[in-house]
C-alpha positions as CSV (number, residue, x, y, z in Angstrom):
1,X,180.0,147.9,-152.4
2,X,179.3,145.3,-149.9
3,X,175.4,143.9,-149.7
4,X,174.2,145.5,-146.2
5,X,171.0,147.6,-145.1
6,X,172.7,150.0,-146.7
7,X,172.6,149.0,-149.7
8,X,168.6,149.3,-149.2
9,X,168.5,153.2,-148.9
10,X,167.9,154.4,-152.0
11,X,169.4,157.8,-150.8
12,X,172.9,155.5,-150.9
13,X,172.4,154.0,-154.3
14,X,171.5,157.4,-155.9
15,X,175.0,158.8,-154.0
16,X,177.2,155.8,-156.0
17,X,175.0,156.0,-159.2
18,X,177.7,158.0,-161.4
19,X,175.4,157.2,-164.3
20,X,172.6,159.2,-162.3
21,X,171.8,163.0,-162.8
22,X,169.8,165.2,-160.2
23,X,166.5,165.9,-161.2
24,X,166.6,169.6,-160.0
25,X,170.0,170.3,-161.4
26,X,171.7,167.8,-163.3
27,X,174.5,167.0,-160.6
28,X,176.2,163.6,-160.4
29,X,177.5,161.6,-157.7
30,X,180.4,159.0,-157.4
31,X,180.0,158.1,-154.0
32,X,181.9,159.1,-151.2
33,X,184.3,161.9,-150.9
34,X,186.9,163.3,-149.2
35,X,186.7,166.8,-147.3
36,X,190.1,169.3,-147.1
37,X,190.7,172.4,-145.4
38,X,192.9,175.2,-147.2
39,X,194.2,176.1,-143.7
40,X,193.8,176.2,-140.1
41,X,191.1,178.2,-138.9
42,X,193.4,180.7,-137.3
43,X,195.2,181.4,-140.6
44,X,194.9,185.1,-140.5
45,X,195.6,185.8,-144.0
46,X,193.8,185.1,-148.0
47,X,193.3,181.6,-148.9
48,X,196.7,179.8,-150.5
49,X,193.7,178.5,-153.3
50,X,196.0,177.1,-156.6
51,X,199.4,178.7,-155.0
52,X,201.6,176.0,-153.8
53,X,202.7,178.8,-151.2
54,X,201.6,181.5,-149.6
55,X,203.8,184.0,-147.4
56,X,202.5,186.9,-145.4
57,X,205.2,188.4,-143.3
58,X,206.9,185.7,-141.5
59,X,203.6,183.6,-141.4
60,X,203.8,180.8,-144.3
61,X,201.2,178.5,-145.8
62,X,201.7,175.1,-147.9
63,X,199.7,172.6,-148.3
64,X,200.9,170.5,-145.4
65,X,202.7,172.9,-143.2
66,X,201.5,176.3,-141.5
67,X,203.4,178.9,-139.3
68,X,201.7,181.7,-137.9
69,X,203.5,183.6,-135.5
70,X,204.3,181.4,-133.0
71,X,202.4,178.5,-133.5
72,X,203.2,175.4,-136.1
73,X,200.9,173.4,-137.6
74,X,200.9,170.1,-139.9
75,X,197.9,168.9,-142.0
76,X,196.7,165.2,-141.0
77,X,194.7,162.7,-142.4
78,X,191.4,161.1,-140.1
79,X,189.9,158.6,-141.8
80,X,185.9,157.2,-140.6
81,X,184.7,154.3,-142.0
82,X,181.2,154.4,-143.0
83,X,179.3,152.0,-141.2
84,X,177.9,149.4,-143.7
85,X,180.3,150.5,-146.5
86,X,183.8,149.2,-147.5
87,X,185.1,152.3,-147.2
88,X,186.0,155.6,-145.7
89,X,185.5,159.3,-145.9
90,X,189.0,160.9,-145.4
91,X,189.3,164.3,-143.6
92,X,192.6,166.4,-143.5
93,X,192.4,169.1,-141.2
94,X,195.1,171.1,-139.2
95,X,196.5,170.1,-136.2
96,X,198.8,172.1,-134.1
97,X,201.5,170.7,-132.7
98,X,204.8,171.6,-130.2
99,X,207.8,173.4,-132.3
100,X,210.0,170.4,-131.6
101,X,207.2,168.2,-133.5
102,X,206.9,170.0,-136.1
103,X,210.6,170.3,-136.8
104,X,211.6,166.9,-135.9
105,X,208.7,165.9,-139.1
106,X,210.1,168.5,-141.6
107,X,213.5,167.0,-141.2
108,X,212.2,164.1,-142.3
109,X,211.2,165.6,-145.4
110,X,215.1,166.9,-145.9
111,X,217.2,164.1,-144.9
112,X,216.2,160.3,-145.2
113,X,217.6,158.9,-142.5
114,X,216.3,161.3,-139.8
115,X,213.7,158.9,-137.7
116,X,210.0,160.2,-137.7
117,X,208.7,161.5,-134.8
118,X,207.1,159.3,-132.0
119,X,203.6,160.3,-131.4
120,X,202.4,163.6,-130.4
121,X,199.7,165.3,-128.7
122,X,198.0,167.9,-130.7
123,X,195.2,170.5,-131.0
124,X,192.5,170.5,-133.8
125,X,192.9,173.7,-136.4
126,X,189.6,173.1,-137.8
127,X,186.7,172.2,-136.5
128,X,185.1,169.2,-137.4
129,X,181.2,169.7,-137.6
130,X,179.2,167.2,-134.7
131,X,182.3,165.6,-134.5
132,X,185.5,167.9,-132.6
133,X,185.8,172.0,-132.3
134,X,189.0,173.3,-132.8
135,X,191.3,173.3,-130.1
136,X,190.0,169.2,-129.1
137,X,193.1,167.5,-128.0
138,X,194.1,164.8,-130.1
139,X,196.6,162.4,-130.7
140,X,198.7,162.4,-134.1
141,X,201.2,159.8,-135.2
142,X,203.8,159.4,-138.4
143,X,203.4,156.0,-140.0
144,X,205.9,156.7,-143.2
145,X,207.7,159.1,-144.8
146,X,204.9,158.9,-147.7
147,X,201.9,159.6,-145.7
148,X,200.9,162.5,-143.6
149,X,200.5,162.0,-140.3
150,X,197.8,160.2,-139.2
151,X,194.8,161.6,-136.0
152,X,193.4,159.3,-133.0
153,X,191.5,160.1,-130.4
154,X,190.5,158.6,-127.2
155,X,187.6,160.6,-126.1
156,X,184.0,162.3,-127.6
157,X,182.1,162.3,-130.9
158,X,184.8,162.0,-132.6
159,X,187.0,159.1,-130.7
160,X,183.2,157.4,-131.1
161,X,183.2,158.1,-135.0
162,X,186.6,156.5,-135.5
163,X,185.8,153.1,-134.0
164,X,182.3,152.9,-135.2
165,X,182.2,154.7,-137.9
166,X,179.6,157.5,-139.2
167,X,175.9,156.5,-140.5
168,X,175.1,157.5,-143.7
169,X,173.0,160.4,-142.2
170,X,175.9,161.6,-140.5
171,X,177.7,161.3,-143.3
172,X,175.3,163.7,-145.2
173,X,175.5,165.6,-141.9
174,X,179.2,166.2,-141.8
175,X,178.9,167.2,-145.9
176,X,176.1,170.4,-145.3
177,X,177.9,171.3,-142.1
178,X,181.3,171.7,-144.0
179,X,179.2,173.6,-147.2
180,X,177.9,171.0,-149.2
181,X,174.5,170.0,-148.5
182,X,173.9,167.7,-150.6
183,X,170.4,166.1,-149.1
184,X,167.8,168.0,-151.4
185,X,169.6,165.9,-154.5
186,X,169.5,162.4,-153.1
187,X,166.0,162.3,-152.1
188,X,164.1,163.0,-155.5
189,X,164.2,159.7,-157.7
């Protein structure tokens, strides 16, 4: 943890204290955390949960690639620093993407000397609290065949959040608005 005003806010030290327990319920905190989404927000069908796959019809679910009908869809990786922190808070939503994307990135997965796709535009799945609804137009790239593919932005909240990163309040923000508010057990000593 680097020494910043940060560092000050007890709120932040009680959020990296694994040793500490909440005094209204016992919960513990390691610090930052990442946030996932099961599916796109369009997935019309039961969650995939602890199934590696889930098929409905000719719509299919894994936990990187989506088809519903017509539409294809990859799971990404944004990643916002926190501002005063050495580190980030990692978000993988869905992105939609153009049939010739999405093919062009599975053939990577199936023959190792196919190239990876150049950068593509792409639509949000999810929406992304104060930050991007679904349907925002962003920008995805591929840096390696052992990473997903990555999300940038040029414009809004959330092209603001990836060069300045999110405030710890923000951060705690982001957490309620995606259904864990976790607020109530920072502030009590």
């Amino acid at each position: 943890m680097s020494l910043s005003l940060l560092n000050l806010d007890a709120r932040w030290r009680r959020f990296n204290d694994e040793t500490r327990a909440c005094p209204c319920c016992g919960r513990q905190f390691s610090g930052v955390y990442d946030l996932g989404f099961d599916h796109p927000v369009d997935w019309p069908h039961a969650e995939r949960g602890e199934h590696p796959f889930v098929k409905q019809g000719a719509d299919q679910l894994s936990p990187d690639l989506c088809r519903v009908g017509d539409i294809r869809l990859l799971r990404a990786i944004l990643s916002l620093p926190i501002q005063g922190a050495d580190e980030s808070v990692h978000i993988t939503p869905w992105v939609q993407v153009s049939p010739d994307v999405f093919y062009a990135y599975l053939e990577t997965w199936d023959n190792p000397d196919a190239p990876l796709p150049a950068p593509a535009p792409a639509l949000l799945a999810n929406d992304l609290p104060a930050l991007a609804e679904t349907g925002t137009a962003v920008q995805i790239s591929f840096p390696s065949r052992d990473a997903r593919p990555q999300i940038d932005t040029a414009t809004g909240a959330l092209a603001t959040a990836l060069t300045n990163g999110l405030d710890f309040d923000a951060l705690l923000d982001l957490y309620a608005a995606c259904g864990d508010d976790i607020r109530p057990h920072l502030m009590q000593g």
